[in-house]
Each structure stands twice: as structure tokens, then as C-alpha cells.
C-alpha positions as a printed Julia matrix, in Angstrom:
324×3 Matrix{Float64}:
  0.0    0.0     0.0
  1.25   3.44   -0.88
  1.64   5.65    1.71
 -0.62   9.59    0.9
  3.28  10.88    0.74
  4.42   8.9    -1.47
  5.68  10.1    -4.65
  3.92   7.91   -7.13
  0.85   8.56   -4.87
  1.31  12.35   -5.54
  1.87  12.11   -9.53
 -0.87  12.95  -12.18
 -1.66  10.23  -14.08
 -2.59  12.77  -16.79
  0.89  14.27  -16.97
  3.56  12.83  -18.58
  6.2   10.9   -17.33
  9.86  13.12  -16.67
 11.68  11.62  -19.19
  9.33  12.78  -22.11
  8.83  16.6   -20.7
 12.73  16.61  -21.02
 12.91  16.28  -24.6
 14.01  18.83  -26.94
 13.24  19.58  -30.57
 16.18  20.67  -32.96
 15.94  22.58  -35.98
 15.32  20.8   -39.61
 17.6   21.92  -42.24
 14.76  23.55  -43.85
 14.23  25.71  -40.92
 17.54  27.14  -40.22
 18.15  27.77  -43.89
 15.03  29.74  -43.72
 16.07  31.64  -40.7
 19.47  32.55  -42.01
 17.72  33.89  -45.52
 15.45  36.15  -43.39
 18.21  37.41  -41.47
 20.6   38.26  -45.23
 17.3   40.02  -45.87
 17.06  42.16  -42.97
 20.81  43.14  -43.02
 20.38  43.98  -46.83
 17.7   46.24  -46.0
 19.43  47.39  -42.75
 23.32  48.77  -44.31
 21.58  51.21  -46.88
 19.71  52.78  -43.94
 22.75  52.41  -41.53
 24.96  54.2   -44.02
 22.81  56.77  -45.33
 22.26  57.88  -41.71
 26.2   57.77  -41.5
 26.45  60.31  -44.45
 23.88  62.12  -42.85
 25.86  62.56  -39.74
 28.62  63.63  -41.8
 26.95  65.83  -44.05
 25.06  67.78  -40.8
 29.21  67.66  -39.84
 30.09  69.39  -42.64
 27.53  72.04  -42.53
 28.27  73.28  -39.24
 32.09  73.24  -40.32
 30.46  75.96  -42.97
 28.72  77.75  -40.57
 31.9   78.18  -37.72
 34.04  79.38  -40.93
 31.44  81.82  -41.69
 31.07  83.36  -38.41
 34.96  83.16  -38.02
 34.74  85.5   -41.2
 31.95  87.47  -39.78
 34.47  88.01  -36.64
 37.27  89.05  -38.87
 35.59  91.5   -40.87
 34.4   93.28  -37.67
 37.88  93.26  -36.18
 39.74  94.05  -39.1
 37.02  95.9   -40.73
 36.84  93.68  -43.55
 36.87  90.16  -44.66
 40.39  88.52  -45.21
 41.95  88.97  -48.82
 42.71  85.06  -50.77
 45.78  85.39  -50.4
 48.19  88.25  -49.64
 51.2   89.03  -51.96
 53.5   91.91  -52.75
 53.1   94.57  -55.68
 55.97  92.83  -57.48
 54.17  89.65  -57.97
 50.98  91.41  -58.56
 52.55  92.82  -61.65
 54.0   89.68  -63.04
 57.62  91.05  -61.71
 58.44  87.47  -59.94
 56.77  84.37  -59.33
 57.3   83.56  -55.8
 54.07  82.19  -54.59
 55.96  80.97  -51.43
 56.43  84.77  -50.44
 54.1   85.46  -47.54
 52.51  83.25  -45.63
 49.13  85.46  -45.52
 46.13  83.95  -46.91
 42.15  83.76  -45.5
 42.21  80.36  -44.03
 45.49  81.49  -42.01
 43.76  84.73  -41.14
 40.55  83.06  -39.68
 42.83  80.83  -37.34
 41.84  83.38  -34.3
 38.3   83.04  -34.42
 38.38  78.81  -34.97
 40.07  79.19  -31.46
 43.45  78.87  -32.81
 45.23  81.82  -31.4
 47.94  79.94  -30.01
 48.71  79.11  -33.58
 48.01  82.01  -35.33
 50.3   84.14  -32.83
 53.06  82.26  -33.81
 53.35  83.21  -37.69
 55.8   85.55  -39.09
 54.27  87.62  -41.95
 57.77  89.15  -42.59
 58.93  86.0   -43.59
 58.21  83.18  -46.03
 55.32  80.44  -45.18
 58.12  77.62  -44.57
 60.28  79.43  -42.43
 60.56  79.46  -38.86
 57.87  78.56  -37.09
 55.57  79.17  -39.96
 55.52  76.01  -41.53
 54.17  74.0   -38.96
 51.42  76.25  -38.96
 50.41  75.14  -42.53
 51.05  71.38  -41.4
 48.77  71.43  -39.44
 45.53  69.66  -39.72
 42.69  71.75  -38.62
 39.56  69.85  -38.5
 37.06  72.61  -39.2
 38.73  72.7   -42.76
 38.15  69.19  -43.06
 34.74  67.03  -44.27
 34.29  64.21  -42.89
 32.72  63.0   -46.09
 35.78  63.51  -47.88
 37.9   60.15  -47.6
 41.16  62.25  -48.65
 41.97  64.07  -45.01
 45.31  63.64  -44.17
 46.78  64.48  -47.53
 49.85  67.84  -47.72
 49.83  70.04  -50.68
 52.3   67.63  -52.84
 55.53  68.9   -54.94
 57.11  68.91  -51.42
 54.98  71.88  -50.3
 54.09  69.82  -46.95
 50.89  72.55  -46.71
 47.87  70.37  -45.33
 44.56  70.24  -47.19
 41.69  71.81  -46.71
 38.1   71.24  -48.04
 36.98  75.02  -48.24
 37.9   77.55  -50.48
 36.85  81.41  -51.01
 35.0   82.44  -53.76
 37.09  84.77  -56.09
 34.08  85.59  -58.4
 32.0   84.23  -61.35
 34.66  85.21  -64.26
 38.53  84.56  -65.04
 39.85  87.71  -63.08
 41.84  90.3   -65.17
 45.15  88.8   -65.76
 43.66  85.79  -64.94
 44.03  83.67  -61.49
 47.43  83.76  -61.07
 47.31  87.62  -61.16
 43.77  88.7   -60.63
 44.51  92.09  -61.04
 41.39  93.33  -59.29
 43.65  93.38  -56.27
 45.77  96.49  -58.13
 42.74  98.43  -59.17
 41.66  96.85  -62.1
 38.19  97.25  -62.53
 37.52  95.24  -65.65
 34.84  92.27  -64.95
 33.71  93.99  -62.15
 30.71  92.48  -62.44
 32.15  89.29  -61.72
 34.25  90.15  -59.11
 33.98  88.01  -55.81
 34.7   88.72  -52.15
 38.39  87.04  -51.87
 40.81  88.24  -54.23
 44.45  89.26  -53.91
 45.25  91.76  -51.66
 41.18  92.07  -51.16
 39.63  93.82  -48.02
 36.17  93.29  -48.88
 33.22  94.83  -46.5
 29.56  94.33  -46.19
 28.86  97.42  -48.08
 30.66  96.15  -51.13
 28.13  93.0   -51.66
 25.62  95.25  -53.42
 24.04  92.01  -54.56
 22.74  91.14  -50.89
 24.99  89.06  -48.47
 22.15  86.27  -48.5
 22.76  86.35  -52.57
 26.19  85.89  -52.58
 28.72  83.14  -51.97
 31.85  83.66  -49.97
 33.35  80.28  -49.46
 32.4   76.83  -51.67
 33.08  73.23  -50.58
 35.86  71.39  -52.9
 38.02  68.17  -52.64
 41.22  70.15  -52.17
 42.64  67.57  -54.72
 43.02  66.73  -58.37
 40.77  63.21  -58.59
 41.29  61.23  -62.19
 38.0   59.54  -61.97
 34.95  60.74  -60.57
 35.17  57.52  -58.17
 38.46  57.5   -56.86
 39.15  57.67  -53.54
 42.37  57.27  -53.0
 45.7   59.35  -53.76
 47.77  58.29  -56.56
 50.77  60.21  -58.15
 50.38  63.05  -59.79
 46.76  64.21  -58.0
 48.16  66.96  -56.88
 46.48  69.42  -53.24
 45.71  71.95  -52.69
 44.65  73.9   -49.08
 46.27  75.89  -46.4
 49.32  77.0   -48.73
 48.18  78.79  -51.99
 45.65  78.68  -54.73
 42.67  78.34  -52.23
 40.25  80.24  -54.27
 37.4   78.65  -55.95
 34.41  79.7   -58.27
 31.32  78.94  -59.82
 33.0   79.16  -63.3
 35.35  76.02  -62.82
 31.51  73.99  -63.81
 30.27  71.59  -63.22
 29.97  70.33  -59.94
 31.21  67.66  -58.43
 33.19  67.79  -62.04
 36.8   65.96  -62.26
 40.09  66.36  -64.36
 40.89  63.63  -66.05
 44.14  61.88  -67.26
 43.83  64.35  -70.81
 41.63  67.12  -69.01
 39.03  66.18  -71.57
 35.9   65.36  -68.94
 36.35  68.62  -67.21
 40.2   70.65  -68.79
 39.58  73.94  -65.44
 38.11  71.61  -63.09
 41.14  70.62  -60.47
 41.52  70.85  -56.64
 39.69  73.97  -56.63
 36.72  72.52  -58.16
 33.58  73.12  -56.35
 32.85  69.53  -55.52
 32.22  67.07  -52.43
 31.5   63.03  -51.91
 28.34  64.28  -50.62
 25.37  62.85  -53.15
 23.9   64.84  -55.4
 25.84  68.44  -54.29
 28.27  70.79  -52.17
 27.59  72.9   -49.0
 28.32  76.92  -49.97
 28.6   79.49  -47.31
 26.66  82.63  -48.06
 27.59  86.29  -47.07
 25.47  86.64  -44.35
 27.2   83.69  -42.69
 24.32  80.77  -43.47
 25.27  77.63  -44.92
 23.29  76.26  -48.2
 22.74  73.02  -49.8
 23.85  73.8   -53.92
 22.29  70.71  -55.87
 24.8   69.57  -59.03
 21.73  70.15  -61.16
 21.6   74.0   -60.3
 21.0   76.05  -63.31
 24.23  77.24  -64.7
 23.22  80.84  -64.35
 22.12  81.41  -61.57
 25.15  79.36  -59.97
 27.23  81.91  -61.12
 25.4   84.69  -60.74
 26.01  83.57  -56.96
 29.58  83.7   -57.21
 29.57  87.33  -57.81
 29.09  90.32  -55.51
 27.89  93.19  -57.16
 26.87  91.88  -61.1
 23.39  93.78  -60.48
 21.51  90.95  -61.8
 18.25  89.02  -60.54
 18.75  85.69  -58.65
 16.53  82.9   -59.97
 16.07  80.38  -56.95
 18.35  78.43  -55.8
């Protein structure tokens, strides 16, 4: 007789017994293939999401490196009662009497280096002297992050031809036509007046105020977004010999003539014969970030009618802005 405690005397007859509730049912083959196909689908649809929220990111990045350079212009024109000129050079070279672009160290990114909190920096340049002597050099080595798009997968590139100059991925706008005497000269900067009308705010030797822009400030461009080097496909990525850089040495105008955007040089120059480093371009999809005159930033879509794009480039053309 089983005792009310016992065990057996306890169990359900309706459960049952241990051994069967411990088995466990596996996975066909059918099943886990089926799993791991739903899972390839979800990370296909996932990584376009995940990276276009990356370029995102990078592209908000970008913008507010636009916006800190404008207001760092903004602050320079009030203190110095003017924007900064493109680059600074002496009468000699400004009449074709020598070629030494290496002669002053003075140019608009260099100038702005106080108001991107780079005093320390800045303080430390001789403007007596060459860019690559003294301390100057290591002033242009240096890699300064607000000139630098995090879209752009070239960041750590110098100027090349042994300039050791870091890049930079924002230029000033000189204007919307080839300057009298052309870039190398622009001899707007000794009192040349021809192509006004397509003059720019950074020139040679420039000292541009407010009052100048008689085409609005929120109508014209003062700096444009480029890859600060020379690209032989519209894909590549990487550096290769040759490319070329430009940035925080010389040549760090841009304008809306060098067309199109996003545009490339290639091996011949026959896809695009102006369009090098200074080439308003990005490796953001579809356009470039410009900063305006009044120190907002602005989306430019590749696709921007030709006209108006360089109407923008100019400061006091006196003609009517389609939209843009």
C-alpha cells in the first residue's frame, strides 16, 4: 500500500512521465536555412539605412564646419574691418615682376585661425617671412579639422611637390569670371576694374566689406566646398601620383566658373580641362555645401542652373537671382 506521501501517490496520471517533458526539438535543415535567408534580408535592408544615416551625420558635420568658418569670417571683418583677402602678396608679384608664390605666408584660411580658437597658432606666424620658415611652416602642417569634411575620404593628404601645406576642403569664392590677368594675377587686387561684375569677395590683396556685396549678403557666396585635390576619376578615392592638393598654402580660391559640380580632371583634361583641386565639388550625393555672405550655410544641388550658380559667385553683377 502506498503511503498519501508517497511520490507515485502524488503524480498525475494525466501528466507525462519526466523523461518525455525533457525532450528537446532541434531545428530541420529547412528551418535554419530559412532563418538565415530572413536574417541576409534584414541586413540587406538594414546597411543602406545604416549608411545613409552615416552620411547624414557627416553631411550635418560638414555644414556646421560651414557655418563656424562663416562666423569666423563674420568676426574678422568686424575686427579688421573687412573680410580677409585670398591670399596676400607683394606689388611685385601682382605685376608679373616674380613668381614667388611661397612669399608670404598670408592667406584667408590662415587669417581666420583666431576666431576657430586657434590663437595659439596664429600668434606664432611671421608675416615678414616666407610660409616655410621658422615657425611658420608648422602652422600650414597642421591639420585643422574645421577645414576638413568628414565625407571627404582624402583628409590627411599635404599640398604635394614637397609643399608639406595640409589640405583643406573650403575655399573662397574669387568671383563668377577669369579675373583680369587671370588667377594667377587677378589684377582686381591692383585696381583693375575690368569684370567687375564678376568680381567676388576674396581676391588678392582684397579687403572686402559688407557694403561692397551690393548684390545682398544672402545672394552671394563667400566660401564653396571642394576636394582640395586633383581626382582622375569621378570615383576615386584614394591618392595616386600626380593628384596633386591643394589647401592651407596657396591657390585656395574657388568659383562657380570652374563647372560643373562635383566635375573631375581627367588623365587628358578632356571630362572637365579647369576643373582641379579647386573645383567646387564634395562626396556628398547629389551636391556641395556653400557658405553665403550673411554667414548661413546652403545646400547647392549639381543640377543648379548654370546661371544662376554663377550669378552667386559674384558680388555686385546687379543681376536678378533665380532660386536656388
Amino acid at each position: 500500500m502506498l503511503s498519501a506521501h508517497s511520490p507515485r501517490a502524488c503524480r498525475d496520471p494525466r501528466q507525462p512521465a519526466m523523461h518525455r517533458s525533457g525532450l528537446l526539438r532541434g531545428f530541420t535543415l529547412v528551418e535554419l536555412l530559412v532563418v538565415i535567408a530572413i536574417i541576409g534580408v534584414l541586413v540587406g535592408l538594414l546597411l543602406p539605412a545604416v549608411q545613409s544615416a552615416r552620411e547624414a551625420a557627416r553631411r550635418s558635420a560638414c555644414s556646421n564646419n560651414v557655418k563656424q568658418i562663416g562666423l569666423a569670417l563674420h568676426n574678422s571683418h568686424d575686427t579688421r574691418g573687412g573680410f580677409p583677402a585670398l591670399e596676400d602678396h607683394s606689388d611685385a608679384f601682382l605685376q608679373g615682376q616674380n613668381n614667388n608664390w611661397g612669399e608670404t605666408p598670408g592667406n584667408w584660411l590662415i587669417h581666420i585661425l583666431p576666431y576657430i580658437e586657434e590663437t595659439a597658432i596664429y600668434d606664432q606666424i611671421d608675416f615678414k617671412i616666407p610660409w616655410n620658415a621658422g615657425n611658420n611652416k608648422q602652422a600650414f602642417m597642421q591639420k585643422y579639422s574645421v577645414f576638413i569634411c568628414p565625407s571627404n575620404p582624402i583628409s590627411d593628404k599635404d599640398s604635394g611637390n614637397n609643399f608639406d601645406a595640409h589640405i583643406a576642403h573650403y575655399f573662397g569664392v574669387w568671383g563668377s569670371k577669369d579675373a583680369p590677368g587671370g588667377r594667377a594675377r587677378m589684377k582686381w587686387a591692383i585696381g583693375d576694374n575690368t569684370n567687375a561684375d564678376g568680381k567676388g569677395i576674396f581676391y588678392f590683396n582684397s579687403k572686402t566689406t559688407f557694403g561692397q556685396i551690393t548684390d545682398g549678403t544672402s545672394k552671394t557666396m563667400a566660401i564653396g566646398e571642394v576636394r582640395g585635390y586633383r581626382p582622375q576619376s569621378p570615383f576615386q578615392k584614394g591618392t595616386v601620383a600626380g593628384d596633386g592638393g591643394r589647401g592651407m598654402r596657396w591657390e585656395v580660391g574657388t568659383s562657380p566658373m570652374l563647372l560643373p559640380i562635383n566635375g573631375i580632371d581627367g588623365p587628358g583634361g578632356s571630362n572637365c580641362p579647369n576643373c582641379r583641386w579647386e573645383n567646387m565639388a564634395s562626396f556628398h550625393p547629389g551636391g556641395i555645401h556653400v557658405g553665403l555672405a550673411d554667414g548661413s550655410t546652403k545646400y547647392i544641388n549639381e543640377q543648379i542652373d548654370t546661371t544662376t550658380f554663377l550669378r552667386l559667385g559674384s558680388m555686385m553683377d546687379g543681376q536678378v537671382l533665380g532660386e536656388f
